[in-house]
DSSP file (Angstrom, degrees, kcal/mol; ACC not computed):
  #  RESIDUE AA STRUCTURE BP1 BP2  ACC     N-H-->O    O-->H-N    N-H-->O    O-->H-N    TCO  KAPPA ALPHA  PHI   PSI    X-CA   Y-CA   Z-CA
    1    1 A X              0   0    0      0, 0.0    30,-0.2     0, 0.0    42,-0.1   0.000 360.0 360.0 360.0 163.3   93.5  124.3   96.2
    2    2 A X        -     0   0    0      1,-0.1     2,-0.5    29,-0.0    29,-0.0   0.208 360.0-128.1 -61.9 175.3   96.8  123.6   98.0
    3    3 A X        -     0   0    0     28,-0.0     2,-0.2     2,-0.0    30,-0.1  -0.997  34.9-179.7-123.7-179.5   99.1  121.8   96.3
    4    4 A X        -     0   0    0     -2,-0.5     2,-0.3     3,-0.0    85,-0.1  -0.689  25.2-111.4-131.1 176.8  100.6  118.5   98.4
    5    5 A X  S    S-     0   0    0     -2,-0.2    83,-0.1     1,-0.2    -2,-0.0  -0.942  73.2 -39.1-130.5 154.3  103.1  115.7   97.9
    6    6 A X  S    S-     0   0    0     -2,-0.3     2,-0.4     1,-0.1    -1,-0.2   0.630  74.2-151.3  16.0  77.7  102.2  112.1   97.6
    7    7 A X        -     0   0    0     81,-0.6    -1,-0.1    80,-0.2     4,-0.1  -0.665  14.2-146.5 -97.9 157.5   99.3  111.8  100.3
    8    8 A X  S    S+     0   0    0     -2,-0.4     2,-0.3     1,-0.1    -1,-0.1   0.791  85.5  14.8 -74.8 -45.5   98.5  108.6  102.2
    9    9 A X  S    S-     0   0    0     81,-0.0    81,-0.2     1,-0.0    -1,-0.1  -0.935  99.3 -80.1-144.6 141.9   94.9  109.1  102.4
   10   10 A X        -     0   0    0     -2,-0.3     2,-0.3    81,-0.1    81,-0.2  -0.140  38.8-144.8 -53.9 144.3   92.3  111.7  100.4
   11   11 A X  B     -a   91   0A   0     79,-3.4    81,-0.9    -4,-0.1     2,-0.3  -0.843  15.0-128.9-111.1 160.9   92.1  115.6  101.6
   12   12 A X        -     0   0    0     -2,-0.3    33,-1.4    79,-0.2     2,-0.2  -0.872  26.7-176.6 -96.7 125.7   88.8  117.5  101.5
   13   13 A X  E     -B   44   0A   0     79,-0.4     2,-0.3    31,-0.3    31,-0.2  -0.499  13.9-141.4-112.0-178.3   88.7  120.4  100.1
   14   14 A X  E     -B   43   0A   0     29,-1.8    29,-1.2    -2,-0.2     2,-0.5  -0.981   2.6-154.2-153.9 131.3   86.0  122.9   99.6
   15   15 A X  E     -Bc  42  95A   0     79,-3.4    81,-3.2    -2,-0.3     2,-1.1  -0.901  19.9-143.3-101.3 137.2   84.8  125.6   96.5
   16   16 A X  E     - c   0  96A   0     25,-1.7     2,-0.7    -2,-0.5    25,-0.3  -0.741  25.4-163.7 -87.8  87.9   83.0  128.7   97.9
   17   17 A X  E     + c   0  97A   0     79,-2.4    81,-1.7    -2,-1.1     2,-0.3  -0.659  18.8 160.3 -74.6 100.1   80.2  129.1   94.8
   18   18 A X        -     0   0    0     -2,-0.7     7,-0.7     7,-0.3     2,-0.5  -0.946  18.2-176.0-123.0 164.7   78.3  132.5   94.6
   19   19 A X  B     +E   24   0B   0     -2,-0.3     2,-0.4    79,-0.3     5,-0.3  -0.990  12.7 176.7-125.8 142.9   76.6  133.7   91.7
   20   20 A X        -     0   0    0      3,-3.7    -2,-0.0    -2,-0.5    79,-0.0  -0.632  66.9  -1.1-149.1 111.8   75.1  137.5   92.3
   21   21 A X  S    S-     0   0    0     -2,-0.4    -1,-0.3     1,-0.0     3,-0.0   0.696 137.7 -49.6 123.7  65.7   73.3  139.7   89.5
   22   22 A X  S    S+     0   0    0     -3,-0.3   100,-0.4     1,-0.1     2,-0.2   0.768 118.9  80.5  39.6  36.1   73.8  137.0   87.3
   23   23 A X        -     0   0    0     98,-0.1    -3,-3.7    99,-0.1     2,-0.3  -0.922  60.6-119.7-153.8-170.0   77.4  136.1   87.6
   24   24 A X  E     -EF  19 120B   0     96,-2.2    96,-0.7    -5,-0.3     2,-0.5  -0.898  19.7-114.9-144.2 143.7   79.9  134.3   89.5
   25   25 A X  E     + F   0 119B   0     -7,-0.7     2,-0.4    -2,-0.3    -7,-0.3  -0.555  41.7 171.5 -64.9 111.1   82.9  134.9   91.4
   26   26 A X  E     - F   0 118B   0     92,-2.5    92,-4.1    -2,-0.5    14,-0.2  -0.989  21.0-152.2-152.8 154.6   86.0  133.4   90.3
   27   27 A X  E     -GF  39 117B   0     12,-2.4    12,-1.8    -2,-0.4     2,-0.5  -0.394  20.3-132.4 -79.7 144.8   89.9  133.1   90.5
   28   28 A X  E     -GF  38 116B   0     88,-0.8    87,-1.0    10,-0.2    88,-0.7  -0.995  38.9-132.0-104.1 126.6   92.8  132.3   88.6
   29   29 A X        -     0   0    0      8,-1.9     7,-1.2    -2,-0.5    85,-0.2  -0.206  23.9-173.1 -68.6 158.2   94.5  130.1   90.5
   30   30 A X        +     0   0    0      5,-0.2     2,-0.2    -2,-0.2     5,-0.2   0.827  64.5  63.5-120.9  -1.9   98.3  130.4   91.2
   31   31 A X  S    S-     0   0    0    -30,-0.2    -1,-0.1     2,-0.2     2,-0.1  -0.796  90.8 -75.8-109.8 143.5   99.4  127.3   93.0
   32   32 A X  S    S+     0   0    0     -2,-0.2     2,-0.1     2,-0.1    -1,-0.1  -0.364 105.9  71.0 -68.8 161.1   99.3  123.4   91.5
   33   33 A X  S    S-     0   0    0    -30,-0.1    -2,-0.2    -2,-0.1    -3,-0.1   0.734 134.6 -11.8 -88.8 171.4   97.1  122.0   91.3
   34   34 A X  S    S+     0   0    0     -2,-0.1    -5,-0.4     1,-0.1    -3,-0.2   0.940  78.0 178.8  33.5  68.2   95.6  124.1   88.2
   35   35 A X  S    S+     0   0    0     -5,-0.2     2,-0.8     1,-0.1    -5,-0.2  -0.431  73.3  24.6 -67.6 163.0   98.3  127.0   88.6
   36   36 A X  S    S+     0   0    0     -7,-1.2    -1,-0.1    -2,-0.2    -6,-0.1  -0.146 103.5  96.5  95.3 -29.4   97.2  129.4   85.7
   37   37 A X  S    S-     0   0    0     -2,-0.8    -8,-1.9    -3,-0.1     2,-0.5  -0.141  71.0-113.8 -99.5-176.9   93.3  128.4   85.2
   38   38 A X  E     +Gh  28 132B   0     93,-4.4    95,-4.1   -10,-0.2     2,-0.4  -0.908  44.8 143.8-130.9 149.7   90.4  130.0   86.5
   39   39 A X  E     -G   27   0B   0    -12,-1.8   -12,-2.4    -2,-0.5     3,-0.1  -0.990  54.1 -61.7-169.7 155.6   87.9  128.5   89.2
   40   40 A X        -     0   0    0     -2,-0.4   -14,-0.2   -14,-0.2   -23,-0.1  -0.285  64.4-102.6 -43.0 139.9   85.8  128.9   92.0
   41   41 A X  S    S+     0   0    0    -16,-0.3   -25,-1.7   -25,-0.3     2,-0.3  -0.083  70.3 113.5 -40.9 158.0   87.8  130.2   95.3
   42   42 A X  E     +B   15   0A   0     16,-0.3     2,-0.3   -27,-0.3   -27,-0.2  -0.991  26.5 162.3 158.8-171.0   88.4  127.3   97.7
   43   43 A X  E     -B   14   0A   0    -29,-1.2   -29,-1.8    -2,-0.3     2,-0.0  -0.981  49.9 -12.2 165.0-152.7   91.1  125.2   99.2
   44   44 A X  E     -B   13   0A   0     -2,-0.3   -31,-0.3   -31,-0.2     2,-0.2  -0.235  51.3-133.6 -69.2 161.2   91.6  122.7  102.3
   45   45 A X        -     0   0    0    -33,-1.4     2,-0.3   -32,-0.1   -33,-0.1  -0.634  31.2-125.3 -94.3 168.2   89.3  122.4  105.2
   46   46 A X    >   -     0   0    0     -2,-0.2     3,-3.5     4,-0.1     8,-0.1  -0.927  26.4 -81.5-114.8 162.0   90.9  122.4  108.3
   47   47 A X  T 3  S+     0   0    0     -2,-0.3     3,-0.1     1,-0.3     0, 0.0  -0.134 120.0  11.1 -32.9 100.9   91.0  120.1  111.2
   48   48 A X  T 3  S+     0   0    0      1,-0.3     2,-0.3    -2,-0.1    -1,-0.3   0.255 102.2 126.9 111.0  -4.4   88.0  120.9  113.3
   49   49 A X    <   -     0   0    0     -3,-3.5    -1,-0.3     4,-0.1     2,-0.1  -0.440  56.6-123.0 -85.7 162.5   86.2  123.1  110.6
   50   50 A X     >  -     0   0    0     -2,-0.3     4,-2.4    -3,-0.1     5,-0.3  -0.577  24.2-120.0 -82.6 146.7   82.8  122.9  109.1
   51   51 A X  T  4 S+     0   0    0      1,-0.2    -1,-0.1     2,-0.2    20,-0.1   0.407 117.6  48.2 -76.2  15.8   82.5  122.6  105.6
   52   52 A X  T  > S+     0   0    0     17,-0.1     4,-1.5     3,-0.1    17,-0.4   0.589 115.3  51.3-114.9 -30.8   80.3  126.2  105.2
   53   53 A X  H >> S+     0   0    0      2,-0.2     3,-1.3     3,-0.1     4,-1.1   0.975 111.4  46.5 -35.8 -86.5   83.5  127.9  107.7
   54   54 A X  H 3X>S+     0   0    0     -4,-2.4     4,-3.0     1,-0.3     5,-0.6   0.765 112.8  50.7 -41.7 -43.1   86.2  126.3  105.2
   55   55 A X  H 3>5S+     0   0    0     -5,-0.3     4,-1.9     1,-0.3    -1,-0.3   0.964 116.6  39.6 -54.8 -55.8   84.1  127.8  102.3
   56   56 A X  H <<5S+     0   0    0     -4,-1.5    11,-0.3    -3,-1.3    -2,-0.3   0.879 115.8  47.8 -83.4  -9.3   84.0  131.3  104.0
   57   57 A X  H >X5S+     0   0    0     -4,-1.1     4,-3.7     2,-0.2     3,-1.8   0.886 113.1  48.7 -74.1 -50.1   87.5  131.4  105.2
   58   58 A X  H 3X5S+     0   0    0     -4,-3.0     4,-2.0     1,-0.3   -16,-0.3   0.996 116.4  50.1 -71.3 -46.8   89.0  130.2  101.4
   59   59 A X  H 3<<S+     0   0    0     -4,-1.9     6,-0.8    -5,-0.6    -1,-0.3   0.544 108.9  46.3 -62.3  -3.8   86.7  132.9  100.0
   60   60 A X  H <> S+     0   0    0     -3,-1.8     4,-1.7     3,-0.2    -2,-0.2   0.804 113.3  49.1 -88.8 -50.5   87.8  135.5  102.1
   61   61 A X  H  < S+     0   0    0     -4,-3.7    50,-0.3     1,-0.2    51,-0.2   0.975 117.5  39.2 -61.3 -65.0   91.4  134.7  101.6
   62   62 A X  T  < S+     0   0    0     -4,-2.0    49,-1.2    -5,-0.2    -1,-0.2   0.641 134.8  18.4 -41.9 -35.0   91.3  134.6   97.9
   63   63 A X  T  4 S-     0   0    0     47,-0.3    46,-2.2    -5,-0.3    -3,-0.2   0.682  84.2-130.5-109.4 -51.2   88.9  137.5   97.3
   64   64 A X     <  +     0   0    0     -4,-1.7     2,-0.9    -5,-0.3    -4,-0.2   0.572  67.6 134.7  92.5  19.4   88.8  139.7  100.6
   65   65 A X        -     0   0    0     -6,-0.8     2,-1.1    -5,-0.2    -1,-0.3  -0.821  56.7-133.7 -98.1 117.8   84.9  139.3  100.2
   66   66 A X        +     0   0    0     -2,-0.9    35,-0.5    -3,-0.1     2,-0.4  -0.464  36.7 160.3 -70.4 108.3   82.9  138.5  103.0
   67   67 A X        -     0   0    0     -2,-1.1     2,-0.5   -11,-0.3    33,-0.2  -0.960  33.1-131.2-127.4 146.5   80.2  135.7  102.3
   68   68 A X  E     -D   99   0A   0     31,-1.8    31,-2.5    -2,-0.4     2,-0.3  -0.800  30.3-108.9 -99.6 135.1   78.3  133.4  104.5
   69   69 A X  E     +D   98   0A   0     -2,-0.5    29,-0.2   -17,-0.4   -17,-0.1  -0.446  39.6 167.6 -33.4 110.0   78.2  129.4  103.9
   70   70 A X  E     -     0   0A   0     27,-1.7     2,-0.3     1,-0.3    -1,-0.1   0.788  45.3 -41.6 -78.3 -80.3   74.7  128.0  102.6
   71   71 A X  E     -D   97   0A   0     26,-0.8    26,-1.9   -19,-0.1     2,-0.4  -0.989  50.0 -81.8-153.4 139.3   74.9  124.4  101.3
   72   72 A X  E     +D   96   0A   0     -2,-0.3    24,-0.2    24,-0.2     3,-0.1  -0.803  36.3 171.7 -75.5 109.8   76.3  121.7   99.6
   73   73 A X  E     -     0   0A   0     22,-1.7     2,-0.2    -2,-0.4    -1,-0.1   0.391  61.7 -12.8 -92.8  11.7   75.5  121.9   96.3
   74   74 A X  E     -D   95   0A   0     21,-0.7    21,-3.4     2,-0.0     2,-0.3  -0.864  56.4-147.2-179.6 145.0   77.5  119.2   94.6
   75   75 A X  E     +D   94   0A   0     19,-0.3     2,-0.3    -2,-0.2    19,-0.2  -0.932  25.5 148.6-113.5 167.3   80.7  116.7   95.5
   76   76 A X  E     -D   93   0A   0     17,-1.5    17,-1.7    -2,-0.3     2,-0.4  -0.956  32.8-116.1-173.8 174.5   83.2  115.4   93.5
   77   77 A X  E     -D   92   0A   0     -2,-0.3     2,-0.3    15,-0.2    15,-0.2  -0.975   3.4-157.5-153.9 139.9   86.8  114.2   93.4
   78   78 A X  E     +D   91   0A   0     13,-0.7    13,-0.8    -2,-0.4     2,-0.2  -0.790  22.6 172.6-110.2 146.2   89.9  115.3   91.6
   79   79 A X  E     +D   90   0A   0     -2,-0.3     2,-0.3    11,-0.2    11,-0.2  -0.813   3.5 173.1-167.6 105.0   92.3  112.4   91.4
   80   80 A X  E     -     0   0A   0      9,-2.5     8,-2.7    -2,-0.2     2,-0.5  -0.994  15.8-154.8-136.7 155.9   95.4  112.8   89.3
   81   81 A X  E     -D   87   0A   0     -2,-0.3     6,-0.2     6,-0.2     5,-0.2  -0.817  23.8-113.4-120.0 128.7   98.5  110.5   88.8
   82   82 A X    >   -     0   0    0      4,-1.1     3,-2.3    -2,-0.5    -1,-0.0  -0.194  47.2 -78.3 -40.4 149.7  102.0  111.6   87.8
   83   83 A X  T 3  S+     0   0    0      1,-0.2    -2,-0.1     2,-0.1    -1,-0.0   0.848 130.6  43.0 -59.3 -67.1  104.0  110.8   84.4
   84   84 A X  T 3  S-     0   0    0      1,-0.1    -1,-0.2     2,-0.1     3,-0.1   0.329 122.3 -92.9-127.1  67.1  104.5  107.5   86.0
   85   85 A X  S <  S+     0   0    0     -3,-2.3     2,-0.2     1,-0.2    -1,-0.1  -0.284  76.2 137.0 130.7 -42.2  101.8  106.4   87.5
   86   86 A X        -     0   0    0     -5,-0.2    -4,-1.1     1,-0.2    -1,-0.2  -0.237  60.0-112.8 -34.9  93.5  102.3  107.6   90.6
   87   87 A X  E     + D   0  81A   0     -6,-0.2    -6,-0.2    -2,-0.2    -1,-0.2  -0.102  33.6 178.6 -65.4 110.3   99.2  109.2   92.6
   88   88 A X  E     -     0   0A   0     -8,-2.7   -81,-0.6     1,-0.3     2,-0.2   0.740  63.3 -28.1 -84.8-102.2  100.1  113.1   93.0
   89   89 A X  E     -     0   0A   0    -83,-0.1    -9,-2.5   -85,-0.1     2,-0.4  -0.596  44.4-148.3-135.8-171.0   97.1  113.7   94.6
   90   90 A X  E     - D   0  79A   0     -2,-0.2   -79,-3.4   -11,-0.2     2,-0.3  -0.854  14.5-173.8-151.3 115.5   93.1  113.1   95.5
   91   91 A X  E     -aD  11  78A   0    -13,-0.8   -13,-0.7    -2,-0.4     2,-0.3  -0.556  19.8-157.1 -76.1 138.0   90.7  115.7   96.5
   92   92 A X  E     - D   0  77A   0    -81,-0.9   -79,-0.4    -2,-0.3   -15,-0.2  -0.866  35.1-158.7-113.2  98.1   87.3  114.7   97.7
   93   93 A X  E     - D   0  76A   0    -17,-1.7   -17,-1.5    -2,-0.3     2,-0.3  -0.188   9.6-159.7 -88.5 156.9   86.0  118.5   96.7
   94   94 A X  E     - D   0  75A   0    -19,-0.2   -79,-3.4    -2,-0.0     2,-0.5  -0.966   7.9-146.8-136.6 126.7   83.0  119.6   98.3
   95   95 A X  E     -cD  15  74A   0    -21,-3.4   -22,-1.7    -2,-0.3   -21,-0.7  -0.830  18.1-161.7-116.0 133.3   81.3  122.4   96.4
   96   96 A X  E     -cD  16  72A   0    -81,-3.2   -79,-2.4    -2,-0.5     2,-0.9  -0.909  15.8-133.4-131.7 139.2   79.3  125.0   98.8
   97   97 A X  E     -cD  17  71A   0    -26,-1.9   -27,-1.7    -2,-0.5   -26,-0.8  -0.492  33.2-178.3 -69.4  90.7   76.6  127.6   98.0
   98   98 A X  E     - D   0  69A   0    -81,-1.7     2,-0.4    -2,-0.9   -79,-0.3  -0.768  16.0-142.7-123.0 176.2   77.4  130.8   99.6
   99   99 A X  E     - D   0  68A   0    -31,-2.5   -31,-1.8    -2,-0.5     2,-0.3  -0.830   5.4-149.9-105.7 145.0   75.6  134.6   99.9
  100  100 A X        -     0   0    0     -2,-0.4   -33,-0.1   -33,-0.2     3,-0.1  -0.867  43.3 -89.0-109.3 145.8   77.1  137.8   99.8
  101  101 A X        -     0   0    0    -35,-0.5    -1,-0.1    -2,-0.3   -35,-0.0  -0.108  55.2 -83.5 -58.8 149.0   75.3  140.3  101.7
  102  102 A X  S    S+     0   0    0      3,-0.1     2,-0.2    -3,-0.0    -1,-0.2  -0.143  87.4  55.2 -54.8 140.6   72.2  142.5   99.8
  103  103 A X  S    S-     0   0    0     -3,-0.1     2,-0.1     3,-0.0    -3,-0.0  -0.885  90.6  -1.6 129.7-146.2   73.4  145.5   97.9
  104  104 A X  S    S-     0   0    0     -2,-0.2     2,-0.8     1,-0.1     0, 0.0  -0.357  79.2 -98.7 -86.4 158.3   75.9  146.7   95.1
  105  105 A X        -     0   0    0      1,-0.1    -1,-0.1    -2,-0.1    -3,-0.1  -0.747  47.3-133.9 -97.2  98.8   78.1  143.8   93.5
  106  106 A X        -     0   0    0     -2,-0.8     2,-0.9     1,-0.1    -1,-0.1   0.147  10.7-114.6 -68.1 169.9   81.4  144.3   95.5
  107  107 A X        -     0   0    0     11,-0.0    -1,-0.1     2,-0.0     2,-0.1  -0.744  34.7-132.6 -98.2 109.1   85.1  144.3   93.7
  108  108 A X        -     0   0    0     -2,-0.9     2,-0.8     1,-0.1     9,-0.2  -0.366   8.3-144.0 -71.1 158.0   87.2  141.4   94.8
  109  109 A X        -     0   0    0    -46,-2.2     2,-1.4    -2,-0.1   -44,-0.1  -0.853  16.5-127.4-111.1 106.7   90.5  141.5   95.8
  110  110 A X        +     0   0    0     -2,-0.8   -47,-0.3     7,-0.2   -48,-0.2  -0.256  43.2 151.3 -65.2  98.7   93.0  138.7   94.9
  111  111 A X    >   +     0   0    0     -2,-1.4     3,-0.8   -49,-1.2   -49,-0.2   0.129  44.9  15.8-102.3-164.9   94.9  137.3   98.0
  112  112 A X  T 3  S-     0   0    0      1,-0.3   -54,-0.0   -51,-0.2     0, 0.0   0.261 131.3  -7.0  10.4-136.9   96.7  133.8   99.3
  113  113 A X  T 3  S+     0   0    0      1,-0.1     2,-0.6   -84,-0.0    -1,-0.3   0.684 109.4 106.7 -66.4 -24.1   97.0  131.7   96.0
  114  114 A X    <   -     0   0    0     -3,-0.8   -85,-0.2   -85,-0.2     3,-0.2  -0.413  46.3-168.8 -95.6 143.4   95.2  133.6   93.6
  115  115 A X  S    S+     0   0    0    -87,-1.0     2,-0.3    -2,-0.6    -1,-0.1   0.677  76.5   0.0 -77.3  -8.5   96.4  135.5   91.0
  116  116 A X  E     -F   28   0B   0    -88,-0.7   -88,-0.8    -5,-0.1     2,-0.3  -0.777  58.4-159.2-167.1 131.7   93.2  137.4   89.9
  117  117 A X  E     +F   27   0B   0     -2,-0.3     2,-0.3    -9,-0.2    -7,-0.2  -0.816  28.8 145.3-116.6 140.4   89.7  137.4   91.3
  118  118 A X  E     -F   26   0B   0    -92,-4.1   -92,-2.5    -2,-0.3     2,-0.3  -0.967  48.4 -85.2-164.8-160.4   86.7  138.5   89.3
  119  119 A X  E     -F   25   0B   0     -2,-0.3     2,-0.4   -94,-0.2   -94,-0.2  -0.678  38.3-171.9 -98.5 140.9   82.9  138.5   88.0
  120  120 A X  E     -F   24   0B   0    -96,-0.7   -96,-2.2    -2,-0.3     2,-0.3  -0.988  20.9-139.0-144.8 139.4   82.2  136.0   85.0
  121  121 A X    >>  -     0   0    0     -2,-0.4     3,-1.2   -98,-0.2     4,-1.0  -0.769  36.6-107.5-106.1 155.2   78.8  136.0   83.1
  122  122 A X  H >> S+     0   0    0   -100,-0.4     4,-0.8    -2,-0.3     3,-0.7   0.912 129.8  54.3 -56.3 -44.2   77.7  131.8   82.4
  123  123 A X  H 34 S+     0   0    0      1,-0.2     4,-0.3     2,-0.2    -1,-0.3   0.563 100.5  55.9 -85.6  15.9   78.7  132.8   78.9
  124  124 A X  H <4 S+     0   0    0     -3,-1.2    -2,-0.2     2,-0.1    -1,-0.2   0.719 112.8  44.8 -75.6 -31.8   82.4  134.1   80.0
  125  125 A X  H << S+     0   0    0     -4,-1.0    12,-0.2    -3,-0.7    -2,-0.2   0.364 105.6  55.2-122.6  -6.2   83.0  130.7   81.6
  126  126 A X  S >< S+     0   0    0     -4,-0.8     3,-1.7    -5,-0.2    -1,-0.2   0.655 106.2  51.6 -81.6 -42.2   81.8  128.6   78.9
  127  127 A X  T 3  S+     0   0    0     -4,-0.3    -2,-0.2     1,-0.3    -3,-0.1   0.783  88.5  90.6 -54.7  -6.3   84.3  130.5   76.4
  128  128 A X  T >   +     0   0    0     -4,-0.2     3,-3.4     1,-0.2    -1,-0.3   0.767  62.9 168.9 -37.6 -37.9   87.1  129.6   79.2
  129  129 A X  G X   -     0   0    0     -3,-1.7     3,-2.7     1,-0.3    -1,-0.2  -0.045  68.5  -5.4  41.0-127.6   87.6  126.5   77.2
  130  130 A X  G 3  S+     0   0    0      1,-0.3    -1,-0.3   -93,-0.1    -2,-0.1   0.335 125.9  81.5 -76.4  14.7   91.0  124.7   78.7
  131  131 A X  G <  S+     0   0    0     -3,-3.4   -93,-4.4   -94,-0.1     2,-0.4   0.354  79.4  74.1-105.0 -10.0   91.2  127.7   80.6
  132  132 A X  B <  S-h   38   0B   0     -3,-2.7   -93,-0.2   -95,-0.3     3,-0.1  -0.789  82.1-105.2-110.8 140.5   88.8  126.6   83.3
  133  133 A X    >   -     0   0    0    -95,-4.1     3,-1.3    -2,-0.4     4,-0.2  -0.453  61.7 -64.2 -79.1 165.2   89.1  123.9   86.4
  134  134 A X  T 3  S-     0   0    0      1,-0.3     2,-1.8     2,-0.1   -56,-0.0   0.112 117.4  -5.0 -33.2 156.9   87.5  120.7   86.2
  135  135 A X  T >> S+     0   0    0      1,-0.1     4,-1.3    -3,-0.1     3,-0.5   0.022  84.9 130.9  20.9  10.5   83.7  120.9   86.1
  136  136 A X  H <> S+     0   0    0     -2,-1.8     4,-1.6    -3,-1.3     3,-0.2   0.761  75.6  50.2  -1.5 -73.9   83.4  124.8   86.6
  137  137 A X  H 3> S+     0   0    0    -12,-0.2     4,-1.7     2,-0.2     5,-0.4   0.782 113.8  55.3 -45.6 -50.5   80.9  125.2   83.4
  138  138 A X  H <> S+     0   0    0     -3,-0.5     4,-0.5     1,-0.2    -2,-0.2   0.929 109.4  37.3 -45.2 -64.9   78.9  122.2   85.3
  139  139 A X  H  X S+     0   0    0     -4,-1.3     4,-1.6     2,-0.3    -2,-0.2   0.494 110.9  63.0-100.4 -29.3   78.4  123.5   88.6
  140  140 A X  H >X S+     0   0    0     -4,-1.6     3,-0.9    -5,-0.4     4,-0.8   0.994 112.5  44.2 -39.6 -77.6   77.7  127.4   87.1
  141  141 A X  H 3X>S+     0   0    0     -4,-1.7     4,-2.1     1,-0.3     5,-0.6   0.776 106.1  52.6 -60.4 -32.5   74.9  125.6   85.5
  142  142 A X  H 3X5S+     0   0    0     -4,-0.5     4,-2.0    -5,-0.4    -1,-0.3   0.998 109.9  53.8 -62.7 -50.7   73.7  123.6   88.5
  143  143 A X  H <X5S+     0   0    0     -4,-1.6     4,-1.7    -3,-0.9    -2,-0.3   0.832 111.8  45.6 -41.5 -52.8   73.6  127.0   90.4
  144  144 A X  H  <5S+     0   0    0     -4,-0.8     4,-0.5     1,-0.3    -1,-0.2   0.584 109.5  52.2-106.4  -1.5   71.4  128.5   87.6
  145  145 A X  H  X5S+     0   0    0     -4,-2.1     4,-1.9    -5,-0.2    -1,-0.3   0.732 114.2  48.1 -64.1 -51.8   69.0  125.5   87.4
  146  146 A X  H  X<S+     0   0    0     -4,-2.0     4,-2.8    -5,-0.6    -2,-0.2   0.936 107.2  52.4 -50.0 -60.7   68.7  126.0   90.8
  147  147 A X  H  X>S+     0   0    0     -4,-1.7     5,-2.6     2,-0.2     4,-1.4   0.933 111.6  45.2 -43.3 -69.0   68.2  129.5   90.7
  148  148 A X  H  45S+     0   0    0     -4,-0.5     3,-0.3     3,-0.3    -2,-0.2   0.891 108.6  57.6 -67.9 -41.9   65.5  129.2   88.4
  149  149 A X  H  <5S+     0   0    0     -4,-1.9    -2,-0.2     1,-0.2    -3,-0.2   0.957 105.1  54.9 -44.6 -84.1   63.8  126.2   90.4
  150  150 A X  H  <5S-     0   0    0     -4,-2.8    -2,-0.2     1,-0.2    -1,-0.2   0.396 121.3-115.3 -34.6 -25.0   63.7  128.5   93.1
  151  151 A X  T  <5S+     0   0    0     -4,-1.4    -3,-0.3    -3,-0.3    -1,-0.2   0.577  80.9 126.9 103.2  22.2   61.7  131.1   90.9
  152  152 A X      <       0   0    0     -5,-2.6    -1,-0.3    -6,-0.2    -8,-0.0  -0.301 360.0 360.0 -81.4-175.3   65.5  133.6   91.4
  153  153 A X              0   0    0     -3,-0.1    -5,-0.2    -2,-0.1    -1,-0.1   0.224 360.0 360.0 -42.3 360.0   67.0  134.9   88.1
């Protein structure tokens, strides 16, 4: 995500979620918020986009991987406040299910804010510990509950 000053009203963001041969695509970010930690690709919507566009645009920029938009699997909202008191900012995060095309498991490239994009097995990203954004380890899991509902891997 971007980072902002003091905003008036909440921005929407969006996480691109894929998982394929039984792992998932993730960043380290390099811009606040959560410079350093590693998370799904994602960022702002923009004005007049859909939230399965914003999903493939932020995942394209960050990775150079082409994926198409699915679904909303999960929302949520990042809300943090400054040393005193003061609201730096609030995300309403939108988290979206997308596919990468059939075939061999491509190599991402890390672009716009992140500093390194790669493949993580479910037990790579628990052992992230304080090294992973907020609910990461959650939303892995929701995906492979899902997955498994669906009768996939």
């Amino acid at each position: 995500m971007h980072s902002i000053s003091s905003p008036a009203l909440p921005r929407v963001g969006v996480l691109a979620v894929i998982r394929h041969e039984d792992r998932f695509l993730l960043v380290r970010r390099g811009k606040m918020p959560d410079a350093g930690l590693w998370g799904f690709p994602g960022g702002k919507v923009e004005p007049g986009e859909t939230l399965l566009q914003a999903a493939t645009r932020e995942l394209e920029e960050e990775t150079a991987l082409h994926a198409t938009g699915q679904a909303v699997i999960d929302t949520f909202e990042s809300i943090r406040h400054d040393t005193a008191g003061a609201l730096a900012f609030h995300y309403v995060i939108i988290a979206v299910r997308c596919h990468l095309p059939a075939g061999p498991c491509p190599t991402p490239q890390a672009g716009d804010d992140a500093l390194e994009a790669r493949w993580f097995s479910y037990a790579d990203i628990k052992a992230l510990g304080p090294l992973a954004c907020e609910r990461l380890e959650t939303l892995a899991g929701q995906v492979m509950q899902a997955d498994r509902f669906a009768g996939g891997a």
